[in-house]
C-alpha positions, 0 to 999 in steps of 0.5 A, spaced: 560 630 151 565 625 148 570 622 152 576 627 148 572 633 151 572 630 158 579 629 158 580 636 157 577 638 164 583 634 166 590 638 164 593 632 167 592 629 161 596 634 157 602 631 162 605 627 156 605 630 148 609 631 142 613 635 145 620 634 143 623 638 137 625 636 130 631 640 131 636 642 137 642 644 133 643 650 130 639 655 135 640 660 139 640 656 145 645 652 144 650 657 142 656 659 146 661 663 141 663 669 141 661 671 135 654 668 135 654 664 130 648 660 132 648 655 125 655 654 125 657 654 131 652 647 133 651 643 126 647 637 124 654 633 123 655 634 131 648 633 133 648 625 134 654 626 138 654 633 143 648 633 148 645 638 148 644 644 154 637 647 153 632 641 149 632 635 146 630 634 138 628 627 135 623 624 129 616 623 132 618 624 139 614 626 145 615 628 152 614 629 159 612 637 161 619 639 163 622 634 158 625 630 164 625 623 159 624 622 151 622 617 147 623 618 139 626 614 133 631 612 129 631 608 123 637 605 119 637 602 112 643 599 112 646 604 107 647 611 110 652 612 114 650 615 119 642 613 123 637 617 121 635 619 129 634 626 126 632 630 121 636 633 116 636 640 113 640 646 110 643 652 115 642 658 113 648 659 109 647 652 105 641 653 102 639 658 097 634 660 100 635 659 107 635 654 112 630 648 109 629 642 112 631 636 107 626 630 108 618 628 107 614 627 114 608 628 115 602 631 121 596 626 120 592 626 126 592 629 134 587 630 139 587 636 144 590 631 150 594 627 146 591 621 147 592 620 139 597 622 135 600 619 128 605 621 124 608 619 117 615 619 116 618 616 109 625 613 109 629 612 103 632 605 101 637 608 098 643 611 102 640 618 104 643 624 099 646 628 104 651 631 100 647 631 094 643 635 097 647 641 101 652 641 093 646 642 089 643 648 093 649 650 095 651 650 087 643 655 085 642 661 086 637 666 089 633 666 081 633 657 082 628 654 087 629 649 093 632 643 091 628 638 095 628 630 097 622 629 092 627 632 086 632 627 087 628 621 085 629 618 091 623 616 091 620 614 084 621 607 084 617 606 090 624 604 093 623 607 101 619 605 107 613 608 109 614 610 118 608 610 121 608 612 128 602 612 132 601 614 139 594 612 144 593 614 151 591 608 156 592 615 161 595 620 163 602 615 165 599 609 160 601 610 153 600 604 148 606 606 142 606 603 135 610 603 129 607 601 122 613 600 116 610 599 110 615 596 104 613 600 098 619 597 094 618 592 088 623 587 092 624 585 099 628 589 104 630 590 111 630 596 116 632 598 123 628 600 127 631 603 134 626 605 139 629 609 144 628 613 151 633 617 154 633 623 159 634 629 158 642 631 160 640 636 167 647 634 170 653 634 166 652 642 167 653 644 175 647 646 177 643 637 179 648 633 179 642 627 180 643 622 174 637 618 172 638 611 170 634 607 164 636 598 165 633 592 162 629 590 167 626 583 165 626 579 159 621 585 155 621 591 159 626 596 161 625 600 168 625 608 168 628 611 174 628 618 175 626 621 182 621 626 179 618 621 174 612 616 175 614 613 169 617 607 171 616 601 165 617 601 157 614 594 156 616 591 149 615 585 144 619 580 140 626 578 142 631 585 139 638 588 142 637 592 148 643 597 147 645 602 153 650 610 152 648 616 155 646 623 153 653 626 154 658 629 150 662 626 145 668 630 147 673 625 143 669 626 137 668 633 137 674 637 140 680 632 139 679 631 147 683 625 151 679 623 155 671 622 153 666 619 157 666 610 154 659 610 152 657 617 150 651 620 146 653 617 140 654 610 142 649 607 139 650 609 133 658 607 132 655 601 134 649 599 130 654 603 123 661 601 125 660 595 130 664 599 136 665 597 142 660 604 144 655 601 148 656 599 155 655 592 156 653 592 163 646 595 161 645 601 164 645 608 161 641 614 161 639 613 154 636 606 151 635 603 144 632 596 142 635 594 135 630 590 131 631 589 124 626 587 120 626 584 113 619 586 110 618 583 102 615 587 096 609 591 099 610 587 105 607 591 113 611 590 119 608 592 126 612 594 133 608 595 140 611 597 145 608 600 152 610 606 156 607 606 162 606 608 171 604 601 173 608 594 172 603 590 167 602 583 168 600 583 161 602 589 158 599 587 150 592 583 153 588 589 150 593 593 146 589 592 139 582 594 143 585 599 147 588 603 141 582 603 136 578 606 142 583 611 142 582 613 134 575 613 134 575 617 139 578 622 135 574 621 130 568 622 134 572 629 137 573 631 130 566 629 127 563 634 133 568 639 131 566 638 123 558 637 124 557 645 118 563 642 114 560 639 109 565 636 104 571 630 105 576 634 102 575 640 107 574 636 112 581 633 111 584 639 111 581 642 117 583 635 121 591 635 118 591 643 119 589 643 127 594 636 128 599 639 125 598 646 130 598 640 136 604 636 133 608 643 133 607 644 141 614 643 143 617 644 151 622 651 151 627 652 155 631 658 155 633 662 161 637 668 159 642 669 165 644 663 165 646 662 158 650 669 159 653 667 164 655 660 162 655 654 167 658 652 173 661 645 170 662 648 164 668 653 161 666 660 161 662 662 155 667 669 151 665 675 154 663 677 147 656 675 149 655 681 155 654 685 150 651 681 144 644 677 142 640 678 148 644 681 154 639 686 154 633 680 156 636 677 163 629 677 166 627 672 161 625 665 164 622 660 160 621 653 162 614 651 158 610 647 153 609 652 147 606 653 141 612 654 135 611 655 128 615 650 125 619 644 130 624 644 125 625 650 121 622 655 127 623 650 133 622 657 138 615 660 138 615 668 135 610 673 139 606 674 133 606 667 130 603 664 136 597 669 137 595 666 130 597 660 132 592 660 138 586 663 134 587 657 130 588 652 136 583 655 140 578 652 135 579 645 138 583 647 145 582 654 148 584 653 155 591 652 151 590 657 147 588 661 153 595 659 157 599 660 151 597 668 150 598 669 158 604 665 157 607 672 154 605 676 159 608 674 165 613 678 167 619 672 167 617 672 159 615 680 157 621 685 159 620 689 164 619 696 159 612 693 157 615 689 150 613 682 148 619 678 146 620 677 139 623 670 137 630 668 140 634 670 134 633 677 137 628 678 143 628 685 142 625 686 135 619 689 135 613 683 131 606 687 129 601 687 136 596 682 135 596 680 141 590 684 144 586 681 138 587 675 139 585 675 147 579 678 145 577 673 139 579 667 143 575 670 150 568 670 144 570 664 143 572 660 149 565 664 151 561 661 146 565 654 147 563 654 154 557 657 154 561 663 160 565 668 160 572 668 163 573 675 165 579 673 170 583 671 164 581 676 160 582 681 166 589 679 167 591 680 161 588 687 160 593 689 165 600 686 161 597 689 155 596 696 158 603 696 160 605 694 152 601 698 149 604 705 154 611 701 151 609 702 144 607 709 145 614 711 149 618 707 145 616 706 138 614 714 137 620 718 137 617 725 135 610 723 140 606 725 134 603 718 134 605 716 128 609 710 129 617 706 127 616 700 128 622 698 125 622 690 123 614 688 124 615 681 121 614 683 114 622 681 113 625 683 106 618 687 104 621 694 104 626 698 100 631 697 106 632 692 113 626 696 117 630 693 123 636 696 121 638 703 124 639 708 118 643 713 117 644 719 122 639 723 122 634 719 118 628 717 121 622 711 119 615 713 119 611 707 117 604 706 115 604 699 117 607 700 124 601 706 125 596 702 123 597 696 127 598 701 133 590 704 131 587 696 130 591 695 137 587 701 141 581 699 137 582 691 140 583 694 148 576 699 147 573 693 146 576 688 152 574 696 156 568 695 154 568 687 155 570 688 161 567 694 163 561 689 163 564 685 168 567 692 172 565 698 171 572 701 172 574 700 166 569 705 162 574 710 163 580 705 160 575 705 154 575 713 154 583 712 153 583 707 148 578 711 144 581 717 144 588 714 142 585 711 136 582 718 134 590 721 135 593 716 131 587 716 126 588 724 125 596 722 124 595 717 119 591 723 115 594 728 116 601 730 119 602 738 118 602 744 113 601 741 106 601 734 108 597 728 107 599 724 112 602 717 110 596 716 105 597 719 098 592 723 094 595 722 087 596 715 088 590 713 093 595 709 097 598 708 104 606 709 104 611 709 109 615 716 109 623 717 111 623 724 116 630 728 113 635 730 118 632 737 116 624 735 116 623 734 110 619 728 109 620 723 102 614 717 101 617 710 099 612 709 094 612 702 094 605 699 093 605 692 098 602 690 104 604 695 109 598 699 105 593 695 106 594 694 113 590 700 115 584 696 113 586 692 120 584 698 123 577 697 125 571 696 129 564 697 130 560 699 136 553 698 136 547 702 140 546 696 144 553 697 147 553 705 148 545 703 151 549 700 156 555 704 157 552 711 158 558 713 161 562 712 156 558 715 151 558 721 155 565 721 154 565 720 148 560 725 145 564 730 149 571 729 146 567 728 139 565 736 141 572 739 143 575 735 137 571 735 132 577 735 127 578 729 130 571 727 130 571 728 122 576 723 119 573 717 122 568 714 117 562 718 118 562 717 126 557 722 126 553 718 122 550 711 124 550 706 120 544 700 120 541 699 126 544 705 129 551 702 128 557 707 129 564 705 125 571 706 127 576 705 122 582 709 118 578 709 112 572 713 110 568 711 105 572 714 099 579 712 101 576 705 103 574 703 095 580 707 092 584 702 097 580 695 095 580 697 088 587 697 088 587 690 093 582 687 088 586 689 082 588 682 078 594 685 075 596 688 082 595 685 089 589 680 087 591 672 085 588 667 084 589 664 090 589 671 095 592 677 096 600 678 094 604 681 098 607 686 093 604 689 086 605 685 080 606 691 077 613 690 080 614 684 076 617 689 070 618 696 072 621 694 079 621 701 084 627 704 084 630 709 089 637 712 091 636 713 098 643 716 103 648 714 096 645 708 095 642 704 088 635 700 091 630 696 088 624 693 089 621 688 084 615 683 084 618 676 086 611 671 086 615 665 088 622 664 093 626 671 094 631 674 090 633 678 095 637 676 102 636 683 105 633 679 112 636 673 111 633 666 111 627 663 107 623 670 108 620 673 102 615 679 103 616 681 096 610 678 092 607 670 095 601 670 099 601 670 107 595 666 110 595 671 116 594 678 112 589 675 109 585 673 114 585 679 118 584 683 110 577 677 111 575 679 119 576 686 116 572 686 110 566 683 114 567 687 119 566 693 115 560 689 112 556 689 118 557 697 119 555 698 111 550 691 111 548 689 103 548 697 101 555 697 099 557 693 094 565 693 090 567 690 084 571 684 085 575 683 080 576 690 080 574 693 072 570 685 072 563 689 072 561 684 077 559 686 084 559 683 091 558 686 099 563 686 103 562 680 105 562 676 099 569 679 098 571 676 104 568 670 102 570 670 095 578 670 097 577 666 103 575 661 098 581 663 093 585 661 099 583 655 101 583 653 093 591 652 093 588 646 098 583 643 095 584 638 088 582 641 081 579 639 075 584 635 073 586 633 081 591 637 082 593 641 088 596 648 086 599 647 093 603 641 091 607 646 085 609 641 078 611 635 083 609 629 079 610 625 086 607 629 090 601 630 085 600 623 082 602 619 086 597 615 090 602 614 097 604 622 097 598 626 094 593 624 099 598 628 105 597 635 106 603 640 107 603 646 110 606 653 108 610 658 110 607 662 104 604 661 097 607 663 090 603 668 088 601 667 081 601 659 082 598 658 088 605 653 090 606 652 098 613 655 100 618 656 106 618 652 112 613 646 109 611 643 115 604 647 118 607 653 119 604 656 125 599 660 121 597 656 115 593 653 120 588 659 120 586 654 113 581 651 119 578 657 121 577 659 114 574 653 113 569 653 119 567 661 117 564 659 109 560 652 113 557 657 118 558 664 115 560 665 122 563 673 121 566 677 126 562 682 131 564 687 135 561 690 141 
């Protein structure tokens, strides 16, 4: 065992990690206006200089657990004007595409336990192009892509400063910092570099008025001071200019205010930009810096050290240099361990890029819905709008945590759906986390009392795919595998809350109890005709094909966590019954809803459909062929002989209610037929309907790319689907690239990109119907190709199609990096990896939020699965 994974025994080695966001501003926390513009109502503009009520934002920043002191960096060359101590992005309403972060950063490397982390953050030596940036975005349209930092030029004379910011525990309250600035410039040039601590404002609101304190103590080091803190020493090099405000609000600045506080948050920037007298000259404050100022030739490397630690150090740099690169090769052994089966560099690369930015995207969250409704005592009262607004219906909600976020910039929140994918990926390396993380979301502080999970905080009570219950059940095998035994507590306690969501979508998300189900949003944003999540005319009601398809994969996983259980206890047998006999309801719903009626499946166009019931019963298909008719592949399960061998009891059950319903028996693919090995398969799809949906998934000129499935049938591209729907003119187009449509708002696009999840669970899927059909089955893959594969070479070919975007071409180009010159041909840029949102869908170009998007990180999985050939078993 090395030694990475025996300090994963010891949480406390988890205390201190990169959990400080990449952005605070412009999120729903931090928005007190009565109309609930979050993107306005806090800004980039006043970020340097308003402290901030629920967390913290930096570039490279970690933290302690409860986020009581941060340290993070800002960076100054000498032309900008204002310090670079956070990242830049578009709102909303700037971008035309949606909210985008405006810089180039990268996650390279992380363990686990954080006992390593680095990361690169390049800097212009130009003034940043601030304004050129919102003007130029501002001024495309929606048929225009993003305009980025890389398509200034800034970049292209070599003229910026490489950051590398590295991170090495000696212990859990020793960490050794270092900071590496490379010169890329033909010429000499000078930077600013300004390290910097500071606590996290608990006292300005009411609630603590206990006020922390950071001082230099002695000629190279500075004292932490905070009752709840073993921190107490930040030790330094070199001679640079300790400078003291405090993390409170510049009211003078921001509101026009008389009277502000002399030294307030953005002291040290109106110091370092103006010369101000904003910095206290009796050194104290509850936010430090030191100010070095660097002079580095062309090409030319400068080294900063620095120390945070528990125990005053005689000589706090003796061994920095051994220590640290014992750090490192320590995460290399982890990661040689995990990498033993990948066989090639570049993939191992990508599988270690990938997991570091999962561990990097760990951010603490704090959002507390009754005291933000209610606003704080030392505070003015919040408008009496918000009673009634976003969130007021969630007061139960109490998070205070580190949590697993897609995006520490773009979605530095977690979203319950995204972060079940995020821990089948983290679980590679972490599954304790990963296990905290989804239990995490069933504690009754974070679910509502009705059984629903929270979605994200833009909108806690949008409805996100149920994934939870796979994902449970995916981590418990593999922390099983992992460990070599079975945690049934964890998978015991979650069982329970998931029973009481599962009974929430029953109750509330099938109206007509007829288990057909309108889950509204899903997650799937702009994909539809219409915003699913919108109310629609009265009278008017959603069935969806993908809503009722989730619900069946969601009883099939708690069949499976019955029969898990059950092994463990023999009480869950009957949970087992449940959970069988509700797949069978939905099933029959999904095939077959009435006189004349095919349920949501269509004979003449062999495809799943979501349909509109009429205010008169009527029921209208919306033929749109995307990937809400794929998503009944999801639904299904084996169970073999040996399960039922051991669980007669519910093998009796079963065969009874097979024999009672045996019109119900009849739609699951040939229940009464056992496969190889006297296997049983439980799907939505008999075999029939399962080839007439593949053909249609691996048809190039429709959903099958180069690079995965796509999200919307290319077909689309020239004949848009077009509906009149309540009066009003709709079309659905084929958009492979950026949406053209802001039905949903934001960056979202559903409408043709490929989706790293979906395609993943279409891959589980086709291997889990290949253990049922075995070699006997096979497809053509390309449909009309003449050439054949098993299920599970289908899999395998689009896993590789996906993991292609990634790895470099004939010529040494990745499709993921688009036409960028830069980023493919420089040697300083293309060897660093980003991570998607979602992938163009006839190229192969990374799109979205940029910077590992929790669930691209499934990369590493699928990377694990074609070294191994691991395929996903049922009971």
């Amino acid at each position: 065992m090395n030694p990475e994974q025996e300090r994963l025994k010891q949480p406390e080695w988890k205390r201190w990690g990169s959990y400080v966001s990449d952005r605070q501003w412009g999120t729903v926390r931090e928005d007190y206006s009565s109309n609930g513009d979050a993107w306005n109502y806090t800004t980039h503009d006043m970020a340097r200089s308003r402290a901030w009520r629920w967390g913290e934002e930096g570039i490279g920043g970690i933290c302690d657990d409860n986020q009581l002191l941060c340290l993070g960096w800002a960076f100054w060359n000498k032309r900008d004007p204002i310090l670079k101590e956070r990242l830049f992005g578009l709102n909303n309403s700037e971008g035309n595409h949606g909210e985008d972060v405006k810089e180039v950063y990268y996650y390279l490397d992380a363990t686990p336990t954080h006992s390593y982390m680095k990361m690169l953050y390049k800097y212009p030596q130009k003034e940043f192009p601030y304004e050129q940036l919102l003007l130029e975005n501002r001024r495309r349209g929606r048929q225009v892509p993003e305009f980025e930092l890389v398509d200034t030029g800034i970049f292209d004379t070599g003229e910026y400063f490489d950051c590398m910011i590295e991170y090495a525990k000696v212990d859990i309250d020793d960490i050794l910092v270092k900071l590496t600035v490379v010169n890329h410039a033909p010429h000499a040039a000078s930077l600013v570099v300004l390290p910097t601590l500071w606590f996290r404002n608990t006292w300005s609101w009411g609630r603590d008025g206990y006020r922390p304190s950071l001082s230099k103590a002695a000629s190279q080091v500075l004292a932490i001071r905070h009752e709840e803190l073993d921190m107490q020493h930040f030790y330094f090099e070199g001679s640079p200019v300790p400078l003291f405000c405090d993390n409170e609000t510049n009211n003078r600045r921001l509101y026009g205010a008389t009277t502000s506080n002399a030294y307030p948050k953005d002291g040290i920037n109106d110091f370092i930009i103006h010369r101000y007298p904003t910095v206290n000259p009796a050194g104290s404050g509850t936010k430090g810096a030191l100010s070095y100022e660097l002079h580095l030739e062309a090409a030319g490397t400068g080294v900063l050290r620095f120390r945070l630690c528990k125990q005053e150090q005689t000589d706090a740099f003796a061994e920095f240099d051994r220590l640290f690169a014992l750090r490192q090769r320590e995460a290399d052994d982890f990661y040689a361990a995990h990498q033993q089966q990948i066989q090639h560099a570049e993939e191992k690369k990508i599988h270690r890029q990938a997991l570091a930015g999962m561990l990097w995207n760990k951010q603490f969250y704090s959002y507390k819905v009754q005291q933000w409704l209610d606003g704080d005592p030392a505070m003015p009262s919040p408008p009496p709008e918000r009673k009634s607004g976003r969130n007021h219906n969630w007061p139960q909600l109490y998070n205070n945590d580190v949590i697993s976020v897609p995006d520490k910039w773009e979605f530095p929140w977690y979203a319950s759906w995204d972060l079940a994918f995020h821990c089948v990926s983290i679980a590679l390396v972490d599954p304790d986390f990963a296990k905290e993380q989804l239990k995490l979301l069933t504690q009754e502080w974070y679910m509502h009392p009705a059984g629903e999970f929270p979605a994200y905080e833009w909108s806690l009570r949008d409805v996100n795919p149920p994934v939870h219950a796979g994902a449970v059940y995916r981590i418990f095998k593999l922390d099983a595998k992992a460990k070599g035994k079975k945690d049934y507590a964890f998978l015991e306690s979650v069982f329970h809350k998931l029973v009481i969501n599962f009974t929430w979508w029953v109750n509330r998300k099938d109206r007509t109890n007829s288990n057909v189900f309108e889950g509204g949003f899903l997650g799937l944003d702009n994909i539809g005709v219409f915003d699913r999540s919108a109310t629609l005319p009265q009278g008017y009601m959603m069935e969806q094909a993908d809503a009722t398809s989730w619900m069946a994969m969601y009883a099939l996983n708690m069949l499976h966590i019955s029969l898990e259980l059950s092994y463990h206890n023999k009480t869950y047998v009957g949970m087992a019954t449940k959970f069988f006999e509700h797949f069978l309801y939905i099933a029959g719903a999904m095939a077959y809803m009435g006189k004349n009626s095919s349920g949501l499946w269509d004979e003449t166009d062999e495809f799943f459909y979501d349909q509109y019931r009429l205010p008169d019963q009527r029921l209208e298909k919306l033929r749109v062929k995307s990937m809400v008719g794929l998503i009944p592949l999801f639904a299904v399960e084996v169970i073999t002989k040996e399960t039922l061998d051991a669980h007669p009891e519910f093998a009796e059950r079963m065969d009874w209610f097979l024999r009672h319903r045996p019109d119900l028996a009849n739609l699951v693919s040939r229940w009464n037929e056992t496969g190889k090995d006297e296997k049983h398969l439980l799907s939505l799809l008999r075999g029939h309907r399962m080839k007439r949906l593949l053909m249609r998934m691996l048809d190039e000129t429709e959903f099958l790319s180069d690079y995965g499935v796509r999200s919307l049938s290319r077909k689309y591209e020239q004949e848009p689907y077009r509906l009149n729907f309540a009066g009003a003119d709709l079309t659905v187009r084929y958009v492979p690239g950026e949406s053209d449509s802001d039905m949903y708002g934001g960056n979202s696009n559903w409408r043709g990109p490929v989706w790293m999840p979906m395609n993943f669970l279409i891959i589980e899927s086709l291997r889990k119907f290949h253990f049922y059909y075995s070699d006997d089955f096979r497809l053509e893959f390309p449909t009309a190709s003449g050439k054949y594969l098993t299920l599970k070479e289908v899999g395998t070919e689009l896993a590789k199609r996906l993991l292609r975007m990634y790895l470099p071409d004939a010529s040494g180009k990745r499709p993921v990096s688009g036409e960028c010159r830069i980023l493919q041909e420089d040697a300083q840029f293309n060897q660093y990896l980003h991570f998607y949102e979602y992938f163009h869908g006839d190229s192969g170009k990374g799109l979205g939020a940029s910077h590992q998007t929790g669930w691209t990180g499934l990369l590493a999985n699928l990377i694990v699965m074609l070294n191994t050939d691991e395929a996903p078993r049922s009971s």
